[in-house]
Structure formats: C-alpha cells, structure tokens
C-alpha positions as CSV (number, residue, x, y, z in Angstrom):
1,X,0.0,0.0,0.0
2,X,3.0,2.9,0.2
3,X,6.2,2.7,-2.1
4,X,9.9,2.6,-0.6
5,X,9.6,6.1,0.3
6,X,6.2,5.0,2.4
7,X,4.3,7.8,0.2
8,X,1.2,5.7,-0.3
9,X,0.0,4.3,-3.5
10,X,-3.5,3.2,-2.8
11,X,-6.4,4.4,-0.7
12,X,-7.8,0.9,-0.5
13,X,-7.5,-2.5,-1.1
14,X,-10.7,-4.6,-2.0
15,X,-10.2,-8.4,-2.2
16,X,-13.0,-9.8,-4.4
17,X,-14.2,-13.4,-4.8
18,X,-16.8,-14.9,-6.5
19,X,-18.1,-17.5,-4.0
20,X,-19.1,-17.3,-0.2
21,X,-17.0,-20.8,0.5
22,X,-13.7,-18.6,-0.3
23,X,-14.8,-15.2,0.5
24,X,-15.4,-17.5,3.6
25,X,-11.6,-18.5,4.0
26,X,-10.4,-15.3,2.7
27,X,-12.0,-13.2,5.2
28,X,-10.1,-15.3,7.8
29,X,-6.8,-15.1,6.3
30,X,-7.6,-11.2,6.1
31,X,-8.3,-10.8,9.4
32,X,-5.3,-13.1,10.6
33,X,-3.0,-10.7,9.6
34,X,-1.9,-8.5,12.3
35,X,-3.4,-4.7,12.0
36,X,-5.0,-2.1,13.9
37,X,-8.9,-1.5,14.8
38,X,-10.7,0.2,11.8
39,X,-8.3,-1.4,8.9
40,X,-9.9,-4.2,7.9
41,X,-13.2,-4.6,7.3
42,X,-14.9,-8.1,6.0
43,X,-18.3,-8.3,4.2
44,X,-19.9,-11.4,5.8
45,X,-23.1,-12.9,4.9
46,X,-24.4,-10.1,7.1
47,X,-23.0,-7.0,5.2
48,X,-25.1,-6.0,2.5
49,X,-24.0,-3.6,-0.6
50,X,-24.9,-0.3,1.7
51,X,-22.1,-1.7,4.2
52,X,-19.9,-2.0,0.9
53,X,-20.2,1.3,0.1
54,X,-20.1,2.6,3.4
55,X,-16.8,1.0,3.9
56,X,-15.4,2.4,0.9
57,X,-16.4,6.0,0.9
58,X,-15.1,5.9,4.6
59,X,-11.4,4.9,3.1
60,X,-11.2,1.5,5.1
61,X,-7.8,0.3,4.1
62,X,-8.7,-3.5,3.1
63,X,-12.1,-4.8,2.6
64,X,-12.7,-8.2,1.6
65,X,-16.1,-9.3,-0.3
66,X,-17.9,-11.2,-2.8
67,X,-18.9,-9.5,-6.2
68,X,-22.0,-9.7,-5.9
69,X,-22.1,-6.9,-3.1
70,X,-20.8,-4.5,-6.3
71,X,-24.1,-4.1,-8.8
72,X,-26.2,-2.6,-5.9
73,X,-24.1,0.5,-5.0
74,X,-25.1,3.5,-6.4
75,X,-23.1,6.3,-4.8
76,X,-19.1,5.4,-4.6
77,X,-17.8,8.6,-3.7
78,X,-13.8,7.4,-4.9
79,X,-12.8,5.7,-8.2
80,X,-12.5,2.3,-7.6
81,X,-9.7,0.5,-10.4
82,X,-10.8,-3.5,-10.4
C-alpha cells in the first residue's frame, strides 16, 4: 500500500471473490493478519452492498467481499480500479 519512500500508493485495497466458500476462507486469512482497529473490514453474509459502500467511501484500508455486493451501489464517492 506505500512505495519505498512510504508515500502511499492506494487508498484501498478490495479483495473480491466470486463465491461465499472462499470469501469465507479469505475473510479469515484477512483478518489473521496483524493490523489495527478500523483497517480491515470483511463483508460477511451479514453485510449487504450499503455496508460495501459505506466502507469504501469511509477509506477502510482493506475490505474483503464477494462480487455480488458490487451491482447494488449506487453512490461510490472514490474511483474504484478493479
């Protein structure tokens, strides 16, 4: 997320599957890595597209979710690149 001269390169980081048995697993190896409160945020089976969009627009640094969270957003307030 910053280059050698830790000048950062990317607001946030979205990791994006396809289906909810390896969001599943990715959400775990996501939140096993060691960070700080507020970093990470995972879209369980709870989160719905609002939540996606919410996290986003609020710049959480790594958000980890299925694509099908993505067609129901309407208002991204930052480019996302996928």
């Amino acid at each position: 997320m910053h280059d050698a001269d830790e000048k950062q390169i990317f607001d946030t980081i979205i990791v994006i599957t396809d289906r909810c048995v390896v969001d599943n697993q990715l959400q775990k190896a996501v939140l096993s890595l060691e960070h700080t409160d507020g970093l990470i945020r995972v879209m369980d089976e709870n989160c719905t597209s609002k939540d996606l969009e919410s996290a986003i627009n609020k710049g959480i640094k790594i958000i980890a979710t299925t694509i099908q969270k993505f067609p129901n957003i309407k208002d991204i307030e930052k480019k996302v690149l996928i």
